[in-house]
N, C-alpha and C positions, 0 to 999 in steps of 0.2 A: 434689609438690615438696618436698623437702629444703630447711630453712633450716639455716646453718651458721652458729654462735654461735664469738664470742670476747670471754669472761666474760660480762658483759653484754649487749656490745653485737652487733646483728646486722651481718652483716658481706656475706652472699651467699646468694642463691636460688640451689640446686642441681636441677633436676627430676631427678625419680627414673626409674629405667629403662623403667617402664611409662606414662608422660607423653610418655616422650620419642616410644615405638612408638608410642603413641596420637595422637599428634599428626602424625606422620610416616603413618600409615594412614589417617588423616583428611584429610591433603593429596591431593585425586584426581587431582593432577596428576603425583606421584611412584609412576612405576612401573619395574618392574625385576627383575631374577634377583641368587638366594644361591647359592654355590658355595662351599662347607667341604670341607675336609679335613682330617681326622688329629686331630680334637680335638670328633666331635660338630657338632652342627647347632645349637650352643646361640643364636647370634645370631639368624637365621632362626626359635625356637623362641620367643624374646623376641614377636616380632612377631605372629605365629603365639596367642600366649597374650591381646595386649592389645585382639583383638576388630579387626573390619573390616582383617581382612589381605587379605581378596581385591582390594583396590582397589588395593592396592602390590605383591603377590608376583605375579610372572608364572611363575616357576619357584624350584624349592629343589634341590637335588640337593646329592650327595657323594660322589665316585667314588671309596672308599676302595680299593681292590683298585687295585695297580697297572698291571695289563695293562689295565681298566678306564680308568684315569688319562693312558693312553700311546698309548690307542685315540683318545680325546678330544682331550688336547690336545697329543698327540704326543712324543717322547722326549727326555730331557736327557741331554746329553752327558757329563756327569761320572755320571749314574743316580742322582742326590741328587731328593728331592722335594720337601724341606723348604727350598727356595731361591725368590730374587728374580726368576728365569727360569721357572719354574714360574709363581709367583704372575701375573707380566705373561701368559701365558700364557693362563692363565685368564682374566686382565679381559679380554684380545683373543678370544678364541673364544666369552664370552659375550654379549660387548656385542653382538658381530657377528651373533649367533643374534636379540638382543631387534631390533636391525635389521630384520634379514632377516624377522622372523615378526610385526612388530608394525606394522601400517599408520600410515606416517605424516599418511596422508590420512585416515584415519579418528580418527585422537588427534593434533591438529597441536597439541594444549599441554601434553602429556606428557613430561615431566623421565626422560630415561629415564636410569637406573643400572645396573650391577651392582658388586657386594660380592662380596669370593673370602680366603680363607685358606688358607693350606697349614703346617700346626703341629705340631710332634711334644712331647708332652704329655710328663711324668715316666715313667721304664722302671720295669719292677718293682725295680731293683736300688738305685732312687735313686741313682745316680751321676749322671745327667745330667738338672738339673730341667726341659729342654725350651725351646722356645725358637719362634718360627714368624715370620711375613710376611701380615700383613695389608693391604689397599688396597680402593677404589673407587675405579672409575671412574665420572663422572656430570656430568649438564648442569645449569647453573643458568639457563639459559635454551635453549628448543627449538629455536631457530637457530643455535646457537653451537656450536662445537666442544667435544670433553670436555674435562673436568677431572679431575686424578688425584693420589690421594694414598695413599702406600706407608709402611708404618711396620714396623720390626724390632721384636720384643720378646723378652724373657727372661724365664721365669716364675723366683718368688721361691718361691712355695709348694712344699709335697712331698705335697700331695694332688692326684690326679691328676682328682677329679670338680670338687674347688673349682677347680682353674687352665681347667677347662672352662667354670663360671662364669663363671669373670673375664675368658675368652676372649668369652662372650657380651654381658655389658655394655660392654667396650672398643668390640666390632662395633656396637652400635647407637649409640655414643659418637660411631664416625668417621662414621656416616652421618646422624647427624643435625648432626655441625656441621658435613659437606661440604653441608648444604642449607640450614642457617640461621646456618653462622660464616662461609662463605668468605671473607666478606669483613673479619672479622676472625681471619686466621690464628694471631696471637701467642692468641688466648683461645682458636679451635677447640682448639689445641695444651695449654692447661690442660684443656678439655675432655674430653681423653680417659681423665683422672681423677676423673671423678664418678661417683659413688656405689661406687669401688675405693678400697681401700687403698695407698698409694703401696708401701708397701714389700714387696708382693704380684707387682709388675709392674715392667720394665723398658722404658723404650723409647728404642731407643740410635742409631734411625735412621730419619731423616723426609725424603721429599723430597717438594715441590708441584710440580705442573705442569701447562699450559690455562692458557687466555685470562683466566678470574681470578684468575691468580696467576703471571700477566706479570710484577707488580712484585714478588714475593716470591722475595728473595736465599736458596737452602735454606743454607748457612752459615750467614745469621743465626739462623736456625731450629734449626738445632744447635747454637748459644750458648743458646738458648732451653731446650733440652734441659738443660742444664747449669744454668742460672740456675735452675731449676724444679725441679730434683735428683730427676731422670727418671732420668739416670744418670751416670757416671762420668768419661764420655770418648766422645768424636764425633770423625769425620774428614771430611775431605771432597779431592779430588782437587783437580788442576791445570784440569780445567773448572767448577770449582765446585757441582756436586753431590755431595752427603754420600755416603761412604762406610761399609758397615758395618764397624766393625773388626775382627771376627772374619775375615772374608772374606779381607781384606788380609793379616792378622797370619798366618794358619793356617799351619804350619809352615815359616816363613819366616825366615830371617835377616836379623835389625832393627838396624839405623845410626841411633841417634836424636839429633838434637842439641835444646838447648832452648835458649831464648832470649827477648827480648822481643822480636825483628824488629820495632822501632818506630822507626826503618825496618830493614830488614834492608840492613846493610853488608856491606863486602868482606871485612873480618874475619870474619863470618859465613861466609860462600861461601868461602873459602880455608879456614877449619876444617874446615867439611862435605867438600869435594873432597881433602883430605889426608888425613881419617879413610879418607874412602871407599876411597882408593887402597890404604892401610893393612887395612884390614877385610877386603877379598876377596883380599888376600894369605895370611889368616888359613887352618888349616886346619880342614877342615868350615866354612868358609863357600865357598855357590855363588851365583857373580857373579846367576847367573840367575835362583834364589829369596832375592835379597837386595831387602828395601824400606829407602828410606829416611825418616825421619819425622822432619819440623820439629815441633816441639812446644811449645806457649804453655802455659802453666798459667792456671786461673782467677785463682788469688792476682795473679799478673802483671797478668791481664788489669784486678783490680780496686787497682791499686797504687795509682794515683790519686783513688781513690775507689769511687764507683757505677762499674758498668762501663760506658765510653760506645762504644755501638756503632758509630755512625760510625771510629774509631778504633779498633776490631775489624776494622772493611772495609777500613780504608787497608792493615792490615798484611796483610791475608788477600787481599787486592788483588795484592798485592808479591809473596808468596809464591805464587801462583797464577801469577801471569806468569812467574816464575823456574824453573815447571813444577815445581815442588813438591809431595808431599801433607802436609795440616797434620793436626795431632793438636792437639784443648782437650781436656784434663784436668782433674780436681779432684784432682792426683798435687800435692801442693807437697813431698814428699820421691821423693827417685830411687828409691829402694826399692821406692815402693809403683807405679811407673809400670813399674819390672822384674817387679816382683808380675804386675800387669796384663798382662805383654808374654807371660808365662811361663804363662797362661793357656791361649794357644793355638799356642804354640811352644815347643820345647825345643833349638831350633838354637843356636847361639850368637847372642849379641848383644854390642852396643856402646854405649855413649855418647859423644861427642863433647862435650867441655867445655871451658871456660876454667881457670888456675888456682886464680881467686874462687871458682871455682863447687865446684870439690874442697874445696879451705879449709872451704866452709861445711856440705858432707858431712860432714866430720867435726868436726862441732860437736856438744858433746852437747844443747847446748838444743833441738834438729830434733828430739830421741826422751824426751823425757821423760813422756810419755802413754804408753810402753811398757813392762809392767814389767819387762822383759830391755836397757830403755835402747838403747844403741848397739850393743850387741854383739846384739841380736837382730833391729836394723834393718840393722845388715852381712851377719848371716845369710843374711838377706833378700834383700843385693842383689849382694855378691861372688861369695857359694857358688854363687850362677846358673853357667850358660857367659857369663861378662859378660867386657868387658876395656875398661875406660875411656883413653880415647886425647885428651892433654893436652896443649890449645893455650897455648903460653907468653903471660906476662903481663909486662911493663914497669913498673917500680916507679914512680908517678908523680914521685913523691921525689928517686928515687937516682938514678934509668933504668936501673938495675940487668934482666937479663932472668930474669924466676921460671921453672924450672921444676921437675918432680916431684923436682928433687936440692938443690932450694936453698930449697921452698917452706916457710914458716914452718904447722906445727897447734899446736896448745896444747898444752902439755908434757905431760898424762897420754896425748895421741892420739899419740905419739910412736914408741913401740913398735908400735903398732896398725897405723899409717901406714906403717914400715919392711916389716910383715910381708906387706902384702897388695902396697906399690910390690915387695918382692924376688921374691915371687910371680909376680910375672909378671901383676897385674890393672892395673896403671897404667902405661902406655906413652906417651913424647912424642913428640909430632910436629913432626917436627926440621925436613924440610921448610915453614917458613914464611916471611913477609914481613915482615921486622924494620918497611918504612917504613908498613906499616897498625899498627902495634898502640898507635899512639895514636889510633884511632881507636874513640869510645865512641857509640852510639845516643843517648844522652841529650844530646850535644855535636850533634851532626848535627841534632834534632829540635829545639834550642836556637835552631841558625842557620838553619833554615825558618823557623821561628816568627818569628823577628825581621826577615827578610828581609836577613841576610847572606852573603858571596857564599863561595864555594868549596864548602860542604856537598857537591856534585855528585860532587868528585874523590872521594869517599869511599864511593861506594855503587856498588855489581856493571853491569855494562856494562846499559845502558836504562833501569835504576829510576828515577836521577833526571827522565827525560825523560817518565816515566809518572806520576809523582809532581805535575809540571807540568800536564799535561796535563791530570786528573783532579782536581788541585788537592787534592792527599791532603794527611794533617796540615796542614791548616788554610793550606797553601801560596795564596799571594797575588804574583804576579807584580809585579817595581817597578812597571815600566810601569804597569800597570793600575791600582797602588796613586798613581801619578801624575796619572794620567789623574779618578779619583774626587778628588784633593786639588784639582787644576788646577778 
């Protein structure tokens, strides 16, 4: 067991990799198959090394050879192996075997599992440091249906035997706290960084699923990822299971708007559906591989403070009904979320803004941690195939209407601003609705909160009736609130 010190004081008992097998080998009631590929048998090798592995391993195998692999668990359609199709694959063809070959009348309190990886490790060329799909599936009781847990990673390192390593203690990470955290998902989920270096591993994608983990929201859990600085950015779909981003993003042409959707308004929804209209007008943009992406930022998320989850769900609630896919980031500059888009597309892209929201792009105070300042965070984010598409703004003052021809930057961003709006990277979107643009989310969330009446006409057709319903932001019906006073 690992103790982990901060200065003085002890802070957490970590058990070490050989504690963990041990302990889990000495369970006779956890038994089950390893099935690796593409990265070594090192997980399976863990167990294997810490003594009374016969009582837990019922098979280990590794069908590196592809015809081998296709024989087994049958062919994928796009011929990728290192995918989330493959991996379920695997957990269904071996659990189905420990089934089929392992009497349940003769071991009726046997926990049965299987563990499966499918990873492509660093190439000799170092360009791509690798990346893979790890899960178990497994019972936490022998009557119960399974339970499953899937996790993306990205290796940091550029040795191909250490990221083998680190592939092997992660593996016994998730099997031992699918048998002794389940029931605390938020720490299994720390768990899978003990005794690894965080900055060695990435894991950008986690979903639960089974009977114990009925009440586990995988969105919250993707906050988690973030809150943990696991990694960068999570998404997750309109049914609310996590999305990997790669997957999505792969050479796809991206609409992205960002916002605090706390709640998300009609101002919101009329920016989005104007850009959109805008965008696949575009040329080299296809309607077909175009995604579009709501996008919260952490900062946003923690503006009020601590980040309070509940009010995470309300808005990831909203955005989900409205058949949306949501992107959390740790992007709080536009730059670095085109950085990120530009990863794994080189299609054009978009952002969808307010005028505030341009105003504060070019502010120099956003790049002063760079030493190339503004001009190498524009670099960054113009020179892409980008083209910013700009919802007018209402002067609260004047009532004057802002747009990219009248908007006030700070007088040295003046020329800067000229060059890139004559360019052709900032475009308005002239198509809008003059009588929404006094409409603000912090005013809407204002009149919930107080229980004053009209906030409704101002949010996208059913939110507010969802809002009620669910009792989101902290929503309290008069009546009710009547009925408690009476």
């Amino acid at each position: 067991m690992t103790i982990v010190l901060k200065g003085d004081k002890e802070i957490e008992h970590i058990p070490s990799t050989k504690s963990k097998t041990l302990r889990i080998n000495l369970n006779e009631d956890i038994y089950g198959t390893f099935a690796e590929i593409g990265a070594g048998q090192e997980t399976v090798r863990n167990f294997f090394r810490a003594g009374g592995a016969s009582g837990t391993i019922a098979k280990a195998m590794s069908a590196y050879d592809k015809d081998f692999s296709d024989a087994i668990y049958g062919l994928e359609e796009d011929g990728r192996y290192v995918t989330q199709s493959r991996l379920k694959k695997m957990l269904d063809h071996e659990i189905r075997l420990v089934e089929d070959r392992i009497s349940r009348r003769k071991h009726p309190n046997k926990l049965f599992f299987t563990y499966a990886n499918t990873v492509a490790t660093i190439d000799f060329t170092k360009k791509y440091k690798g990346h893979g799909w790890v899960g178990i599936r497994f019972q936490a009781d022998p009557k119960e249906n399974y339970n499953e847990i899937i996790i993306h990673i990205r290796f940091h390192l550029t040795d191909a035997r250490m990221q083998q390593e680190t592939l092997g203690i992660l593996g016994v990470n998730l099997i031992y706290g699918a048998f002794y955290m389940h029931d605390q998902p938020k720490k299994l989920l720390k768990s899978l960084y003990d005794n690894i270096d965080q900055d060695t591993l990435e894991i950008d994608m986690i979903n639960f699923s089974g009977p114990r983990f009925l009440q586990v929201d995988n969105r919250l859990m993707s906050l988690q990822l973030l809150k943990n600085e696991m990694t960068e950015a999570v998404m997750f779909g309109p049914d609310g299971n996590n999305i990997l981003p790669a997957a999505l993003l792969y050479k796809k042409n991206l609409l992205a708007l960002r916002g605090s959707f706390r709640p998300v308004t009609k101002v919101n929804m009329t920016m989005y559906k104007r850009a959109y209209e805008m965008f696949i007008q575009e040329n080299r943009v296809d309607r077909k591989k175009t995604e579009v992406i709501f996008e919260i930022t952490l900062s946003n998320l923690r503006a009020e403070g601590e980040i309070d989850e509940q009010d995470f769900m309300d808005r990831a609630e909203l955005l989900c009904s409205l058949g949306q896919t949501v992107m959390i980031s740790n992007f709080q500059e536009y730059y670095r979320l085109v950085e990120y888009f530009s990863r794994y597309t080189k299609c054009r892209m978009g952002l969808s803004m307010g005028v505030s929201n341009l105003i504060d792009v070019f502010d120099e105070k956003y790049y002063r941690h760079l030493s190339g300042g503004i001009l190498e965070a524009f670099g960054k984010l113009f020179f892409k195939d980008l083209r910013v598409y700009l919802y007018p703004m209402k002067d609260p003052k004047t009532g004057e209407i802002m747009t990219s021809d009248n908007l006030r930057v700070h007088p040295r961003m003046k020329e800067l601003y000229k060059f890139f709006k004559f360019n052709g990277k900032v475009v308005d979107i002239t198509e809008f609705d003059p009588d929404t643009l006094d409409i603000y989310s912090k005013e809407v969330l204002r009149m919930i909160a107080e229980g004053r009446e009209g906030w409704e006409n101002m949010l996208p057709e059913g939110v507010a009736q969802l809002i009620k319903e669910k009792k989101l932001f902290g929503y309290v019906s008069s009546r009710k609130t009547e009925d408690v006073n009476h």
